[in-house]
C-alpha positions in Angstrom: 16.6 -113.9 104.0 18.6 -110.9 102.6 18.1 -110.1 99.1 20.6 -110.8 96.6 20.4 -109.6 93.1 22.5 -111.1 90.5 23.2 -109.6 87.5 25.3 -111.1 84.4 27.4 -108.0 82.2 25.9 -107.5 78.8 28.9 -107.2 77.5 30.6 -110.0 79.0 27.8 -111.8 76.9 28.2 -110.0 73.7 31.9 -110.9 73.5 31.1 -114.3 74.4 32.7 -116.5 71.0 34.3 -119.4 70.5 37.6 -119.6 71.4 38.7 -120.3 74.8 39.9 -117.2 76.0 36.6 -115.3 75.2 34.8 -118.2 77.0 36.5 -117.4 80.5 34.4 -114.1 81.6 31.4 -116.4 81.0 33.1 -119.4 83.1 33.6 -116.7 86.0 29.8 -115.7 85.8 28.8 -119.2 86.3 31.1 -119.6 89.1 29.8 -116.6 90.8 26.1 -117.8 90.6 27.5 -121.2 91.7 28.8 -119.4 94.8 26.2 -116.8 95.4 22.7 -117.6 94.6 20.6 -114.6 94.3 16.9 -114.1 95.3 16.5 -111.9 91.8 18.2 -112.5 88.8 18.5 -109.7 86.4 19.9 -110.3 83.0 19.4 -109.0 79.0 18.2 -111.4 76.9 21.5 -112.6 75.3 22.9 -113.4 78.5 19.6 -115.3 79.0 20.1 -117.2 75.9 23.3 -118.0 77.3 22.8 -119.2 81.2 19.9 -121.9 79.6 22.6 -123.5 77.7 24.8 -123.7 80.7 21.7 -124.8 82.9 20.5 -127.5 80.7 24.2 -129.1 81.2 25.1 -128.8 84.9 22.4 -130.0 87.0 23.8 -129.1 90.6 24.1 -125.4 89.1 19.9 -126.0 87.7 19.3 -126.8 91.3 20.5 -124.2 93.0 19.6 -121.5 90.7 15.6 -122.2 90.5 15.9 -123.3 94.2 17.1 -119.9 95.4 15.8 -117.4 92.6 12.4 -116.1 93.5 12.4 -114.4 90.3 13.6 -113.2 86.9 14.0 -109.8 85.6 14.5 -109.1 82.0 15.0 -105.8 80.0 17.6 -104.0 77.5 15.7 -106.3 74.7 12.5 -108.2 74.1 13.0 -112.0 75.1 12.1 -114.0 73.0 9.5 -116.8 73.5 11.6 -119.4 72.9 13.9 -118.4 75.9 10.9 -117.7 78.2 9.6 -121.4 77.6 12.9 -123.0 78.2 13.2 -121.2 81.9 9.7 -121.9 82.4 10.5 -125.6 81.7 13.4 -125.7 83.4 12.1 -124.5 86.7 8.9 -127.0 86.3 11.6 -130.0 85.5 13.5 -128.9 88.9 11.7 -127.6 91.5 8.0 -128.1 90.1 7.1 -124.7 89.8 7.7 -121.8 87.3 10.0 -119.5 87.7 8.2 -115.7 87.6 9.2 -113.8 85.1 8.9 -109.7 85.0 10.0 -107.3 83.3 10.4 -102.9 82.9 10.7 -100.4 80.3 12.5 -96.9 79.9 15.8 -95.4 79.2 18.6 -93.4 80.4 16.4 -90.0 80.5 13.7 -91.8 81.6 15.7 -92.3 85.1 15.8 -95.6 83.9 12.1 -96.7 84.1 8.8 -95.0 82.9 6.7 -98.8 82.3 6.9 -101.7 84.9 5.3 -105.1 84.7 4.9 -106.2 88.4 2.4 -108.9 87.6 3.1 -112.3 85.9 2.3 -111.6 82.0 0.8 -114.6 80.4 4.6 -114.6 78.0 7.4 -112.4 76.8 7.4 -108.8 76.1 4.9 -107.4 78.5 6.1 -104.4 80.0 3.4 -103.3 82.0 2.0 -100.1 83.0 3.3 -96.3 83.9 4.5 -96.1 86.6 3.4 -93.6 89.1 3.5 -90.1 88.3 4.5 -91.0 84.7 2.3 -90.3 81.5 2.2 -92.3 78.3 1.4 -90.8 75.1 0.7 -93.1 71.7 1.1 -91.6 68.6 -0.2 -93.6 65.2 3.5 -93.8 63.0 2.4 -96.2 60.5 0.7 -98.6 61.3 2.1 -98.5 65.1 2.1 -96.9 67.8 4.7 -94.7 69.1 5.0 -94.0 72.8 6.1 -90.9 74.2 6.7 -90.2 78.0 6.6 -87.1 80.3 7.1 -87.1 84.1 9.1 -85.8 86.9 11.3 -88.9 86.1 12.0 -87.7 82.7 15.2 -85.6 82.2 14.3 -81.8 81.4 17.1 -82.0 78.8 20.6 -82.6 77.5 23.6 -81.2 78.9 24.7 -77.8 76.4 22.4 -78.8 73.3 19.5 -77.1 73.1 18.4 -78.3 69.8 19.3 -81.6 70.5 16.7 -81.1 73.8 14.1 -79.2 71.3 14.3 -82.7 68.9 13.6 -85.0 71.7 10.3 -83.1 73.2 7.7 -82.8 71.8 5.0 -79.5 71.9 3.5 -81.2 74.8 6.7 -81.8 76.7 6.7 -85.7 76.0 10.0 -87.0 75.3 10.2 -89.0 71.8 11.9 -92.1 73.1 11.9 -93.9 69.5 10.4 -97.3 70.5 6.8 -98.5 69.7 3.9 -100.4 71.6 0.7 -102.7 71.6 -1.5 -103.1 74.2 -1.7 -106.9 75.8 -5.4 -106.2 75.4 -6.9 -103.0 74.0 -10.0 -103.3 76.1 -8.0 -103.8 78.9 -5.6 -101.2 79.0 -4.6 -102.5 83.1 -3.1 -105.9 81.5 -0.1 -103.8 79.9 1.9 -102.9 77.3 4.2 -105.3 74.7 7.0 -103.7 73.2 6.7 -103.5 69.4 10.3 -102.6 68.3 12.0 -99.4 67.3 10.2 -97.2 64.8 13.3 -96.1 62.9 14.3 -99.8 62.1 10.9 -99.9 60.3 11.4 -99.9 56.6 9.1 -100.8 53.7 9.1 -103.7 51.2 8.6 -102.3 47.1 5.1 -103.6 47.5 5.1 -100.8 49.9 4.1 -103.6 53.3 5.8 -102.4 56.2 7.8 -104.5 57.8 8.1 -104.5 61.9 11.8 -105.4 62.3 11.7 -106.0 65.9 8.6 -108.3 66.3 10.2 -110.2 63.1 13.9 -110.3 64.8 11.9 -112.0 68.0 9.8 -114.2 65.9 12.8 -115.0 63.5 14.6 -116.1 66.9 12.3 -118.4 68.4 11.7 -120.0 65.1 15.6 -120.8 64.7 15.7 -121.6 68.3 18.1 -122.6 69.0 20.4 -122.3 66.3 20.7 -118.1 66.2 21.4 -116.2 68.9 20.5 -112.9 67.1 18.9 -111.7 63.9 19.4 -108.7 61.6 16.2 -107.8 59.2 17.2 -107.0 55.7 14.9 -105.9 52.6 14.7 -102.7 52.5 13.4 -101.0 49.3 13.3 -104.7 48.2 10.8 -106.8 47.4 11.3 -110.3 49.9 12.6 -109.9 53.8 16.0 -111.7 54.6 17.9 -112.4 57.6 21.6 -112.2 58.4 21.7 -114.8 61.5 24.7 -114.7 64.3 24.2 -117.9 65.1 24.7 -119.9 68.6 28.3 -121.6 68.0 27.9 -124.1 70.4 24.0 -125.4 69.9 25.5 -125.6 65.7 28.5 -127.6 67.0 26.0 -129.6 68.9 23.6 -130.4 66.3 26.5 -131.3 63.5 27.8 -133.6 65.7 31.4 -131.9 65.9 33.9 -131.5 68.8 34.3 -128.2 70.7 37.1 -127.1 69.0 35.7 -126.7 65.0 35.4 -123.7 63.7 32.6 -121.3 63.1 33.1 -121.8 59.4 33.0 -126.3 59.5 29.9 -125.8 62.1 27.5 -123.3 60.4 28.4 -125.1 57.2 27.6 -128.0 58.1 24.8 -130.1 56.2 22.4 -130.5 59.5 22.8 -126.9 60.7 21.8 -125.9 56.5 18.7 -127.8 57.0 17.5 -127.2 60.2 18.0 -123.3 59.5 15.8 -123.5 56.4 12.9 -125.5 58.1 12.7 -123.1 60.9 12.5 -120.2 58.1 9.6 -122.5 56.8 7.8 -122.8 60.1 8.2 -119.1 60.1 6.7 -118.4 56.9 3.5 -121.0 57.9 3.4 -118.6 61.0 3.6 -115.0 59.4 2.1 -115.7 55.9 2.2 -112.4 54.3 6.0 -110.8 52.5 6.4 -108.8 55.8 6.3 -111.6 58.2 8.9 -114.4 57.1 12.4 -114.1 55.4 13.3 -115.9 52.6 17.0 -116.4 53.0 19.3 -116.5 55.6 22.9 -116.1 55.6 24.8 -117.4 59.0 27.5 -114.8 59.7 31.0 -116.7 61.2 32.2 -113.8 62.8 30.5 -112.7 65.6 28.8 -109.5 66.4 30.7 -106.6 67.7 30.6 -104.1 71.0 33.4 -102.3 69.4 32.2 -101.9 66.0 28.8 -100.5 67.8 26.8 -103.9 66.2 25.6 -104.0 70.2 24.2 -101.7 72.5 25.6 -101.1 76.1 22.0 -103.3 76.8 23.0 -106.3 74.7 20.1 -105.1 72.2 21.4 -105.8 68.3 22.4 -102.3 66.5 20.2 -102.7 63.3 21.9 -100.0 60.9 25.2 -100.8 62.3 25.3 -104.4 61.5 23.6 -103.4 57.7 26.6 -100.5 57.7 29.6 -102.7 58.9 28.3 -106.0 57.1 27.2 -104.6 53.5 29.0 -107.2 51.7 27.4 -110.1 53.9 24.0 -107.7 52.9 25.4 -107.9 48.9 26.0 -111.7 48.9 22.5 -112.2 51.1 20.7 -110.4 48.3 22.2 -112.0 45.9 20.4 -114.5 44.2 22.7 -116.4 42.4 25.0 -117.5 45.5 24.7 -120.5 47.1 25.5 -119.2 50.3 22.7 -118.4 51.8 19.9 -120.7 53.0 16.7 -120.6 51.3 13.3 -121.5 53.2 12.6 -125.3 52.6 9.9 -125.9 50.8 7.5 -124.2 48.5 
């Protein structure tokens, strides 16, 4: 059998909202796959976030999707857990076994890939190991690791800017690809590498804890599940972590009990959607503990993020500073602690 690869455009999934129009690139995606089913399934994690909705409502498409897909391929963003359980459950409920999951690691000057994880990882964000030929270099930044990468893979520079080329190489020759990493095991260097966010998004709380923006924005996710569809870490220079939350339209709609058609504004307003967003900011708190590991506060933004306004990436990954830049009044009225607004975490 010929392999077919399917993949779904990042930003046919970013500008996916809620009016009917926007939904149509999305409706022809689903045709296609209901048409063509691939062998291997590429996708970025939003577009993840959003075939699991549409496989949890059409059984014949749930059928032939984990009947015909040998395996998934993430990348452009760490998935979160919660979307890694739900395929994994999905593919046990239909065809009794779990769908492989697998996942790579690079950039653009990296020709695309310098990591590749070409085992089954025990969950999300394993990105595996060099590949060959290619050398990784960890650097402490913090309290991280930064990884740097040189090989024949790597581009020797950029096109008529030298200094731009001197600033992404370091005295070794490693290019200085901005993201961080963990090792899966640090004895066991073989089981791979987890993706550990961007170090630039980093910032500090006034109690001077550093807080990881994009383990939290991962964490944040699944603990909303399935209520946001993306996070935005605020707090910088501050002394609590909050989040602004683009929230999934359709799972709010669901859970309020409203038709299709209401509007952002009547669904993430909603007295059920309030609730359920500050009890999954409390399960969050029981799970990170410390200032730098929960949010207090969450404000559900009603307009949706933008490819335009450079709030996404061309890899569906959530621009940090752009969202913090564009949205500074949503930032002002998030840190402000005499609106009611915002949701605070239930309980103490």
């Amino acid at each position: 059998m010929p392999t077919t690869i399917s993949t779904w455009c990042c930003a046919t999934a970013a500008r996916s909202i809620s009016t009917a129009a926007s939904r149509r690139p999305v409706a022809t995606s689903l045709a296609n796959l209901r048409s063509v089913v691939p062998t291997v399934y590429f996708n970025v994690p939003r577009g993840f976030d959003m075939l699991i909705t549409a496989l949890r409502t059409d059984e014949e498409l749930r059928r032939k999707f984990f009947e015909g897909t040998k395996f998934a391929f993430y990348a452009g963003a760490a998935l979160p857990q919660n979307l890694w359980d739900a395929l994994e459950e999905l593919s046990l409920q239909t065809v009794g076994r779990r769908l492989p999951m697998v996942s790579a690691w690079g950039s653009t000057e990296t020709s695309p890939l310098a990591t590749d994880c070409h085992f089954l990882a025990k969950r999300s964000g394993n990105i595996g190991v060099p590949i060959s030929g290619t050398e990784l270099k960890l650097v402490p930044s913090g309290d991280k690791l930064e990884v740097r990468v040189r090989g024949p893979n790597v581009t020797p520079g950029y096109w008529k800017a030298p200094e731009l080329t001197r600033e992404a190489f370091d005295d070794e020759g490693f290019y200085k690809i901005g993201d961080a990493v963990t090792f899966a095991d640090p004895a066991r260097p073989d089981l791979g590498l987890f993706f550990d966010g961007r170090v630039a998004e980093d910032f500090k709380l006034n109690s001077g804890t550093w807080v990881s923006v994009g383990t939290l924005r991962v964490a944040g996710i699944a603990a909303l599940a399935p209520l946001a569809q993306d996070i935005v870490v605020t707090g910088h220079g501050r002394d609590e972590v909050r989040f602004l939350v683009f929230p999934n339209l359709a799972a709010c709609r669901s859970l309020a009990g409203l038709p299709e058609s209401a509007g952002a504004q009547e669904a993430i307003g909603h007295s059920a959607v309030r609730s359920a967003i500050g009890q999954g900011l409390a399960r969050l708190k029981a799970q990170g503990g410390h200032s730098s590991g929960h949010a207090t506060r969450a404000l559900l933004l009603a307009e949706p993020a933008s490819v335009d306004g450079g709030e996404i990436t061309d890899k569906g990954y959530i621009n940090q500073r752009a969202v913090l830049t564009r949205r500074a009044a949503a930032v002002s009225v998030l840190e402000n602690d005499g609106s009611a607004e915002p949701i605070a975490c239930a309980g103490p």
